[in-house]
N, C-alpha and C positions, 0 to 999 in steps of 0.2 A: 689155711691159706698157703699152704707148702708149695710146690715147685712144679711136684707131682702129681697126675689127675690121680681123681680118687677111681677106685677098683667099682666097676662094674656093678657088682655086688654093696658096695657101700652105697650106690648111686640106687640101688635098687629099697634100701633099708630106707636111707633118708628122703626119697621123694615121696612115699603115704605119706612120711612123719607130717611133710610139710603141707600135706593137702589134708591130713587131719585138723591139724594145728590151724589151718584157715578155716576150713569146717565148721568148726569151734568157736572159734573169735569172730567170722561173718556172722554166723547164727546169731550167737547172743546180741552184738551190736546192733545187730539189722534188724531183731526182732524190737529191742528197747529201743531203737528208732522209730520203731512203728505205735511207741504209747502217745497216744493223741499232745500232751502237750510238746514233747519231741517233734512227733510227725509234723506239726502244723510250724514249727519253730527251725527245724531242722531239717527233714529228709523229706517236705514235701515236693522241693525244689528239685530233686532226683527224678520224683513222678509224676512232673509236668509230661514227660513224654509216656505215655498210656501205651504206644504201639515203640517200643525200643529200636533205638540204631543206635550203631557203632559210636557216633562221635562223641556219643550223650552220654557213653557208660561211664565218663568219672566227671560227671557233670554231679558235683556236692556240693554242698559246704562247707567246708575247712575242717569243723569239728568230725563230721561226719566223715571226712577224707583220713582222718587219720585215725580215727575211731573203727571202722572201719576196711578202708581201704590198703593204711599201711602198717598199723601195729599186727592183724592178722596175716598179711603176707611175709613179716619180716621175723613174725613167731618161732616159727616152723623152723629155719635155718638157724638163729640163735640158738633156741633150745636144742637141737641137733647138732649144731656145733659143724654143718657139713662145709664141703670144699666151696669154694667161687665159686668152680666151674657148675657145679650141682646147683646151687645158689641161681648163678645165670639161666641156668638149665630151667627152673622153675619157674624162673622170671618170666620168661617165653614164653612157657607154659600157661601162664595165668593171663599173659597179655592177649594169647591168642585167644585162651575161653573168654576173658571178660568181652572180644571184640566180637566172637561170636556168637554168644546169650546175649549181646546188645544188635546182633546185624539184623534181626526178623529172619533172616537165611538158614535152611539146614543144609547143610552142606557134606558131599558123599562123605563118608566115613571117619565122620567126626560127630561131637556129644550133639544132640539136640538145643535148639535153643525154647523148646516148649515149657521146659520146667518156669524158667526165668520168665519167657514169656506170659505166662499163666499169671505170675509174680505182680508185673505190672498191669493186667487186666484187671486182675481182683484186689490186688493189693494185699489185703488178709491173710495169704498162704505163701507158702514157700520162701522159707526169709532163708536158706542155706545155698551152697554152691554145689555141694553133693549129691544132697538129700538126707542123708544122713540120719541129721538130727529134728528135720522136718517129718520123719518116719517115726523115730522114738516115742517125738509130744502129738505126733496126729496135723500136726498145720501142711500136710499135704493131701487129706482127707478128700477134699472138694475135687484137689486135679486128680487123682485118681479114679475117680468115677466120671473123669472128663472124654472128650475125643483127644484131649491135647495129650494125656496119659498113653493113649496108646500108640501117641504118633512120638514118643519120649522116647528113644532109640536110636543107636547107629544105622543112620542110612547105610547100604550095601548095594548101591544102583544110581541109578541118573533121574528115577520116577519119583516123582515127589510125594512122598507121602499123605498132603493133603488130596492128591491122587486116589491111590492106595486106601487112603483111611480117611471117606469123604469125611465132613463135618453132619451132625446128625439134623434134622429140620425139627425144632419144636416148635406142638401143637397148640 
């Protein structure tokens, strides 16, 4: 918390650390949310809204909020040990993904919110914020072989994707 921004390069070390280190602690929380006495006690009240928007994305429960929403964001920086600034830095970071995995919007040349979306369609798959660890144990199985999987990409245009990559019609 020195005087001095940290170097570029430090900024560069400890921003994965910090998007691993949430990775990690959404994963496992969000997954053990989802074990039925949990889910129906706890984190159903998150998945009231089936179609996600913005306002709703820290709409929890207390346990759940800190469980979590703040002990894995606050991970990351603690165990790195990094600047404010970096710190703040990330904070942004996360404010802006969670506001946009909750908008239903993708928006040009930014993450997709299909992963997450997929999340509250199904409920069952994708309990991470990366992927990650959703790739490891197989819980993104189902969206993979989705339309929504290949619409999970940085827009690069104004064309919307659901454009681009209709939705398929089952028979």
């Amino acid at each position: 918390f020195g005087r001095e921004l940290p170097s570029v390069w430090r900024l560069v070390l400890d921003f994965p650390a910090c998007v691993l280190m949430q990775e990690i602690g959404f994963y496992y929380s969000h997954r053990l949310l989802h074990v039925p006495y949990l889910y129906k006690r706890v984190h159903k009240r998150h998945h009231e809204f089936t179609a996600p928007m913005s306002i709703a994305a820290l709409y929890a429960h207390p346990l759940e909020h800190v469980a979590s929403n703040v002990i894995p964001v606050v991970a990351g920086p603690v165990l790195t040990g990094c600047h404010v600034t970096t710190m703040w830095v990330w904070l942004f970071y996360l404010m802006y993904v969670t506001t946009t995995d909750h908008s239903g919007y993708h928006m040009p040349f930014t993450k997709s919110p299909e992963f997450h979306d997929f999340h509250h369609a199904k409920f069952n798959y994708n309990y991470g914020t990366i992927g990650l660890l959703d790739y490891l144990y197989s819980t993104d199985s189902t969206f993979r072989q989705s339309t929504a999987w290949k619409r999970n990409r940085i827009l690069f245009g104004i064309t919307p994707l659901s454009k681009s990559i209709p939705d398929v019609k089952e028979k």
